[in-house]
C-alpha positions as CSV (number, residue, x, y, z in Angstrom):
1,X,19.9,-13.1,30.6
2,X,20.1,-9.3,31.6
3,X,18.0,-6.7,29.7
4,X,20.9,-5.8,27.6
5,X,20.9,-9.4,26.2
6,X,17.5,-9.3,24.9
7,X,17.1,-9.9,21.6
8,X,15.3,-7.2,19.8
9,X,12.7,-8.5,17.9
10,X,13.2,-8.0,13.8
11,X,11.0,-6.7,11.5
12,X,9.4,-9.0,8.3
13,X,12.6,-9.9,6.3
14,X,13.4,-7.5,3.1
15,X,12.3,-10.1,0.4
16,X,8.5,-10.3,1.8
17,X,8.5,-6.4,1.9
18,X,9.9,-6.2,-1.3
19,X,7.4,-8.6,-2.8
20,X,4.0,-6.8,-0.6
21,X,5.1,-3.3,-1.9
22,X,5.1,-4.7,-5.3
23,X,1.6,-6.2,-5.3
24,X,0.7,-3.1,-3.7
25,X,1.7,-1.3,-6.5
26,X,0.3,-3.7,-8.9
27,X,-3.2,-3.9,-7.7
28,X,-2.8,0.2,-7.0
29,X,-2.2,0.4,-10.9
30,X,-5.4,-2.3,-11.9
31,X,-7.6,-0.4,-9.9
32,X,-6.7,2.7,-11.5
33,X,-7.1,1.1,-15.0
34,X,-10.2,-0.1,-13.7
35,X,-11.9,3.3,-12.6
36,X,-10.3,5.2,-15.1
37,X,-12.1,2.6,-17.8
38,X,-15.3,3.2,-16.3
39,X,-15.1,6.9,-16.8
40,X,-17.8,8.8,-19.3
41,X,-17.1,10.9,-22.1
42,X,-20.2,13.2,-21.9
43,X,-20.0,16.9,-21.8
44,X,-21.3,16.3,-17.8
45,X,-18.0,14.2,-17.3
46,X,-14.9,15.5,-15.4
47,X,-13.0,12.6,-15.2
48,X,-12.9,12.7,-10.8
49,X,-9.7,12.7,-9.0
50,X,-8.3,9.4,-9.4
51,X,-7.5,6.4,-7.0
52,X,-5.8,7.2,-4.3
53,X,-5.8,4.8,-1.9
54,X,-6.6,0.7,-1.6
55,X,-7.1,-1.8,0.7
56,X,-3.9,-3.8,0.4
57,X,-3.4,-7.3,-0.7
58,X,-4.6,-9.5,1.3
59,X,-1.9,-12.3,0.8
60,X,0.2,-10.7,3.2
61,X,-0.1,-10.1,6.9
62,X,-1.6,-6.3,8.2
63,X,2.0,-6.7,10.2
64,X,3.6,-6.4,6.7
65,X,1.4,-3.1,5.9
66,X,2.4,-1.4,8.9
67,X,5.9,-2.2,8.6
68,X,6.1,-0.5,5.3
69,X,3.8,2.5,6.5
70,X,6.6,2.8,8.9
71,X,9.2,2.7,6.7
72,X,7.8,5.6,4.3
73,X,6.8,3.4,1.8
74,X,3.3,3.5,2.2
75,X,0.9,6.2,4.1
76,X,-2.2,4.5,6.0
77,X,-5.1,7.0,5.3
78,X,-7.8,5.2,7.5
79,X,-10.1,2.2,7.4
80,X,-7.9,0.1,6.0
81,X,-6.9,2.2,3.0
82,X,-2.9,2.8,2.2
83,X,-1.8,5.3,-0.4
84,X,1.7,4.7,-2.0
85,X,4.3,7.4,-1.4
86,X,5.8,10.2,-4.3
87,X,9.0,8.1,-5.4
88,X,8.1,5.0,-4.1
């Protein structure tokens, strides 16, 4: 086999990026509900930023993460975290 005959080695198939990007999103939008429950209504209280980022589900391979950081889909921010993309 010559080097032009190699095969190339494919990426995580569609459906499994498909399905990791949606739990992403789903635990994205708990944790949200969750701070954003947790939040006080005192005069002192500004309400914070928000969740940004999460430590993805961990159902799914890191390989699958970094695919779909790759892709655009998602941004890794550090340590773990991933933040999902405007329009995503």
């Amino acid at each position: 086999m010559s080097e032009s005959e190699t095969p190339v080695p494919a990426g995580p198939p569609g459906d499994v990026l498909k399905h990791a990007l949606k739990a992403f999103k789903k635990r994205l939008k708990l944790t949200r509900l969750d701070a954003d429950s947790k939040l006080g209504y005192g005069p002192m209280s500004r309400g914070g930023g928000g969740v940004v980022g999460i430590t993805p589900p961990d159902q799914f391979p890191a390989a699958i993460w970094e695919e779909l950081a790759r892709t655009g889909k998602l941004k890794h921010i550090g340590h773990g975290l991933y933040e999902l993309m405007p329009g995503c």
